[in-house]
ZAMARGU-4260 file (C-alpha; in steps of 0.2 Angstrom, whole numbers, plus 5000, padded with zeros to 4 digits):
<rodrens>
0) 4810/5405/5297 | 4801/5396/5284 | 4803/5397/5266 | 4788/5396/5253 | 4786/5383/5243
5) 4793/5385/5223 | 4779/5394/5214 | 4768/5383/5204 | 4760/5366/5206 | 4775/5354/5215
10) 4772/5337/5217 | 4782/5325/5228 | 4796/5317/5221 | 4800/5299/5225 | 4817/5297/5223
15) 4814/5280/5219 | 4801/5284/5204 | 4803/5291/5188 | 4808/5311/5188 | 4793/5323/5188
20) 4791/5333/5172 | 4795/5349/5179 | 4812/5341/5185 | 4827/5351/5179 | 4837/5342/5164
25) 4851/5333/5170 | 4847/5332/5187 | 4848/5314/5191 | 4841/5313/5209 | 4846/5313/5226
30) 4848/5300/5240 | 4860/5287/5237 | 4854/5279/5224 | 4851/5285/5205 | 4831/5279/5200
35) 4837/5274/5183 | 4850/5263/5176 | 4862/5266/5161 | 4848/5259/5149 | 4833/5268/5156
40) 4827/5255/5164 | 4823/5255/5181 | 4831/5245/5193 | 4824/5233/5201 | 4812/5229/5185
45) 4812/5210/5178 | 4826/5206/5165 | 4822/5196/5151 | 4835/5184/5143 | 4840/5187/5125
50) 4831/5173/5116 | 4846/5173/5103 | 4858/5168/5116 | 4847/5153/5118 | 4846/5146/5101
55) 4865/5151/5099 | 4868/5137/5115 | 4856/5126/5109 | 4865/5126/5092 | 4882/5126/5098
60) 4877/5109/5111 | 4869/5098/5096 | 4882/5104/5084 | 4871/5106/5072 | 4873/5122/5060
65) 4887/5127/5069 | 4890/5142/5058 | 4872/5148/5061 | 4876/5144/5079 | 4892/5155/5080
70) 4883/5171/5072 | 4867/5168/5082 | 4880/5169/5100 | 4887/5186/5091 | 4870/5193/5085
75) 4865/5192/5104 | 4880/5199/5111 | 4876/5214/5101 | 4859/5215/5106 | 4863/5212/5124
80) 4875/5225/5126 | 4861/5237/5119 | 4845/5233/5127 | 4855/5225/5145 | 4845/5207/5144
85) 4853/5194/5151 | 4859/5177/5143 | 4878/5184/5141 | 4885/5168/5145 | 4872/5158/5135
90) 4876/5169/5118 | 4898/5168/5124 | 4896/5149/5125 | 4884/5145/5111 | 4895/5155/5102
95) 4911/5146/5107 | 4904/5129/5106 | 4898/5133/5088 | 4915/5139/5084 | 4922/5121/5092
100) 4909/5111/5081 | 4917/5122/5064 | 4933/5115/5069 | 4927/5100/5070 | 4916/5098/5054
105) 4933/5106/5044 | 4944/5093/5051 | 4931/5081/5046 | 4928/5085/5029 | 4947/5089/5026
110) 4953/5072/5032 | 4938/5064/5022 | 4944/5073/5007 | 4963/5068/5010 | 4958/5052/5015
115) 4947/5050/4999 | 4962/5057/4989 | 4975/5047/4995 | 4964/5030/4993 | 4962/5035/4974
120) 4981/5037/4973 | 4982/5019/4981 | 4971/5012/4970 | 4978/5019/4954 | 4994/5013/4961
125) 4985/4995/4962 | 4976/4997/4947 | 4995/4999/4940 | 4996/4983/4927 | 5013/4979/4931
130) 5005/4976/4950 | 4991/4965/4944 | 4998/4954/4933 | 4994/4934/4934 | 4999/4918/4929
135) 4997/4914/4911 | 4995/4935/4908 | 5007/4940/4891 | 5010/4959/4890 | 5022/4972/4883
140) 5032/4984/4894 | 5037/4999/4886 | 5053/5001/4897 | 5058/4984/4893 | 5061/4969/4904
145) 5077/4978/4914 | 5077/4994/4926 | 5062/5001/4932 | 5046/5002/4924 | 5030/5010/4931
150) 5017/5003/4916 | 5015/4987/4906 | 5001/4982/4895 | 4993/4967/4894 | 4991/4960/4875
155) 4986/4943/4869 | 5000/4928/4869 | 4995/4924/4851 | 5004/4939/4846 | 5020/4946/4848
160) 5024/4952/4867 | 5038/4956/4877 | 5033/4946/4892 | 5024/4929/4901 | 5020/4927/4918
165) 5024/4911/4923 | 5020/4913/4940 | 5017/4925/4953 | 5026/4923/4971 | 5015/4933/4985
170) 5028/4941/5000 | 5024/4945/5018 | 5022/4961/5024 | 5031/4971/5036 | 5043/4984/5032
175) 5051/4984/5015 | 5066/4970/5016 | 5077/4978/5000 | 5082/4976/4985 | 5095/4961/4988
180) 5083/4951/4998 | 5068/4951/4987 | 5082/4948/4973 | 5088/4933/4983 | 5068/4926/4985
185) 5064/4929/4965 | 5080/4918/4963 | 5074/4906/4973 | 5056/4902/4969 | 5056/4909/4950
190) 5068/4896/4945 | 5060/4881/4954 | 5042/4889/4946 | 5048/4890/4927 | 5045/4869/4925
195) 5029/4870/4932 | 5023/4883/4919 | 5035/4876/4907 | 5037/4856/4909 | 5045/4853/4892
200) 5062/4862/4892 | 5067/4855/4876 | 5052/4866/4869 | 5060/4882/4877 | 5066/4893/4864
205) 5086/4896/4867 | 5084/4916/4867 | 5071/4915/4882 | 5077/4922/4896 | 5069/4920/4916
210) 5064/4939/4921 | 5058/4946/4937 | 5044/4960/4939 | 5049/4964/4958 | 5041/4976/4972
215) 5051/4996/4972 | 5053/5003/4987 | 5040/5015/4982 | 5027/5003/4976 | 5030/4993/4992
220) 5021/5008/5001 | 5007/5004/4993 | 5003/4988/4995 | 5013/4980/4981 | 5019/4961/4989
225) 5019/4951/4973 | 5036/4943/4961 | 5030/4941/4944 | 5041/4931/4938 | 5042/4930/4920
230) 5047/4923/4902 | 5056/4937/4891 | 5068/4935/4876 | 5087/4938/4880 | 5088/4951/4866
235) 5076/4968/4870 | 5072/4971/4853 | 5067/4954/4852 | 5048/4949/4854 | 5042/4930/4860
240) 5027/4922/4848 | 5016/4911/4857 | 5013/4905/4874 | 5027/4895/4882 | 5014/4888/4892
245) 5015/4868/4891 | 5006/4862/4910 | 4991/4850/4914 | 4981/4866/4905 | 4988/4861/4886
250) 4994/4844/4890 | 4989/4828/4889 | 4990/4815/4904 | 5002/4804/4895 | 5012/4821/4892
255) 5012/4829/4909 | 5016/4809/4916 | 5034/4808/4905 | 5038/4826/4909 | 5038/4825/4926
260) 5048/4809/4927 | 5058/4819/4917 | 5061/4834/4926 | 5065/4826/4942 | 5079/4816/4938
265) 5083/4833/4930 | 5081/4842/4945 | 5091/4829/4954 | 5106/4831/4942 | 5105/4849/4944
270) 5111/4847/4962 | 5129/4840/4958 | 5142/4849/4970 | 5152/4861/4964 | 5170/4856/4971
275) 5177/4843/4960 | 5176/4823/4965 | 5196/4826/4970 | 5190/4840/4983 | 5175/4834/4988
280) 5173/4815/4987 | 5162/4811/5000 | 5151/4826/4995 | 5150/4817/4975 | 5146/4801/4982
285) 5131/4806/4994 | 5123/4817/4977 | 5126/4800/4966 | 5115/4790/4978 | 5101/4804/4979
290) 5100/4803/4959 | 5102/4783/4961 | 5086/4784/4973 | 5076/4798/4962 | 5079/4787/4946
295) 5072/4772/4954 | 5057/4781/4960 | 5054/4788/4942 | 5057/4771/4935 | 5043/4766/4945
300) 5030/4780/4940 | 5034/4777/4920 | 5031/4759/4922 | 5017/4760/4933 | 5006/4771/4918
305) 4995/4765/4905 | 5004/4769/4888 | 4996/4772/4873 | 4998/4756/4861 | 5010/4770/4849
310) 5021/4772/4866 | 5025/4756/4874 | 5041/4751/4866 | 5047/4767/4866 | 5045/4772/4887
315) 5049/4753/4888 | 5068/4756/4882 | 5067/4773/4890 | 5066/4763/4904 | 5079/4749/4901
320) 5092/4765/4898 | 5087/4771/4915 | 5089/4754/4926 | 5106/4755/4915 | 5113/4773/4920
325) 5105/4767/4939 | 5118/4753/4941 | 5132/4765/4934 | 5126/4778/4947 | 5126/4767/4964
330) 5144/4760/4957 | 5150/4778/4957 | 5139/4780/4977 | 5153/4766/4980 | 5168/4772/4975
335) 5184/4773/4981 | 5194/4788/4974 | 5190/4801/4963 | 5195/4792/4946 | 5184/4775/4949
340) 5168/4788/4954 | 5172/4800/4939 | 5171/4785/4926 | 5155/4778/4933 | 5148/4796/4934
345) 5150/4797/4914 | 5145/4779/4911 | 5128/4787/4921 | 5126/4802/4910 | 5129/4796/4892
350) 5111/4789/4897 | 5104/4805/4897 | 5095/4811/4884 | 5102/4797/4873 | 5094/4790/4857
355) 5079/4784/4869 | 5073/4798/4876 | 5071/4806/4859 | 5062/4792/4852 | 5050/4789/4866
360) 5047/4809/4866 | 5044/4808/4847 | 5030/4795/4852 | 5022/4807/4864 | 5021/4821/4852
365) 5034/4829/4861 | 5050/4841/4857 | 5063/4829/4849 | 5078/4841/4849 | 5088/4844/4865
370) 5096/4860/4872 | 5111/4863/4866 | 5126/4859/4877 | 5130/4870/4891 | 5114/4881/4885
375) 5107/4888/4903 | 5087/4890/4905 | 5083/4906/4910 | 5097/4923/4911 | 5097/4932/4929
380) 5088/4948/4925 | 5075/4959/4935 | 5064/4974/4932 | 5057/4985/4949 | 5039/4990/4948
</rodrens>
């Protein structure tokens, strides 16, 4: 049998359109498939892509803004989730990218801050007057000239000071060679430096000591590869007065000629063995021709200079005591045990710094008095930086 239709005016329902209006509540269909999805939209219906998620990507590919990138992707997840647009993966990787580019731009900006910081550290290590000290440079240390001082300040060498650079002895890099070593190379160089600074030593005071302003370990780290080495007074409450300096800067040609005859005999002299003639003979005899040959060659350089008319005669018997203390000095080259060598080697030295080398110095409006006997140049004393 049949049954009549519902009452009223029934339309038909496609299950694939929206629900009528007379459609109970609740009542989601029938067929196998629901018309509606979980947003109300209706399957099947374009999707548009969430134009957050777009600029969140395009943010988060250039890097640029990368915060506004990274809450641009999260902004569109949100919205997303709500309205069912697409562009999910756009707004998850915009927002990772961006997240990436933050990193970035803090490591950037950290390292450029550190960096920055730790050049300004270098540099005020640098700028550190005790590691920019020069040649000629007179200065006050308020540690003194021994141990360790971190600061020193440079004053004028009219004055009183506690310190002159003499010269300034650059070392190689590489890792830092110690204490001992750079001890061993300030030795070496300062004291060969001090007569270049300093030709006349009979104008050196007797309470002047030879210093060192040398590289700490932890200086070294920063780029500190410089020996100062300098002129202080033996006694640290004592102050120097006055430059040492006496060079081709304050004196004059006929000056810087004598003193340099003068210093290399000297240095020549200052190589005599160590071991008596009776234990090393052979040893005494090669030095006494080395000083035979040096005096010949500094015979030759004070005759071959133009004198002033007040200083002839007196480098002229300067000269005749020199070809004299020569002979003695090849005699004692020559001999044949200790006692023959020994009595020419004193022969050789009561020519030095006799009666002529004062009077020809006194010519050359230079120091007339000589250092005391046994009187060392210089003490053996260093200061780290």
């Amino acid at each position: 049998m049949s049954m009549p239709p519902p009452p009223g005016n029934q339309q038909p329902w496609d299950p694939y359109g929206p629900p009528p209006a007379n459609r109970p509540q609740g009542e989601q269909g029938y067929g196998p498939h629901a018309p509606y999805g979980p947003t109300g939209r209706p399957y099947g219906a374009p999707v548009s892509v969430n134009a957050l998620a777009v600029a969140a990507l395009v943010l988060g590919v250039l890097c640029f803004l990368p915060a506004a990138g990274l809450v641009l992707g999260l902004v569109a997840l949100r919205q997303i989730r709500r309205s069912g647009q697409s562009g999910r993966g756009l707004a998850v990787a915009g927002a990772v990218l961006s997240s990436v580019g933050i990193a970035l731009w803090a490591v950037t900006l950290s390292t450029g801050v550190l960096s920055d910081a730790w050049e300004g550290f270098k540099d005020g290590a640098r700028g550190n007057e005790s590691l920019s000290l020069e040649k000629g440079d007179c200065f006050d240390a308020p540690g003194g000239l021994e141990g360790d001082t971190y600061d020193v300040d440079r004053v004028p060498c009219a004055g009183g000071h506690g310190g002159e650079v003499f010269a300034v002895v650059t070392l190689p890099g590489g890792a830092f060679p110690g204490d001992a070593e750079i001890t061993g190379i300030a030795d070496e160089k300062c004291y060969a430096l001090q007569d270049q600074y300093a030709m006349d030593a009979w104008a050196m005071p007797a309470d002047v000591d030879v210093y060192y302003l040398m590289p700490s370990r932890d200086s070294w780290r920063y780029g500190d590869r410089t020996i100062s080495c300098v002129f202080g007074n033996s006694d640290a409450k004592a102050e120097l007065t006055g430059s040492l300096r006496g060079d081709p800067t304050t004196l004059d040609t006929d000056q810087v000629v004598f003193l340099s005859a003068a210093n290399a005999v000297d240095a020549a002299l200052y190589e005599e063995p160590e071991d008596t003639p009776e234990e090393d003979l052979a040893g005494h005899r090669a030095w006494a021709t080395r000083v035979h040959d040096v005096l010949g060659e500094q015979i030759e350089a004070l005759r071959g200079h133009s004198w002033p008319s007040t200083a002839r005669r007196p480098v002229a018997g300067l000269v005749k005591d020199l070809e004299d203390a020569r002979e003695e000095w090849v005699r004692a080259s020559e001999a044949d045990d200790a006692d023959s060598y020994s009595a020419h080697h004193d022969k050789a030295y009561a020519y030095v710094d006799g009666p002529a080398t004062v009077t020809a110095r006194k010519a050359l409006g230079l120091a007339t008095a000589p250092p005391s006997p046994g009187e060392t140049e210089g003490g053996d004393s260093d200061v780290q930086v």
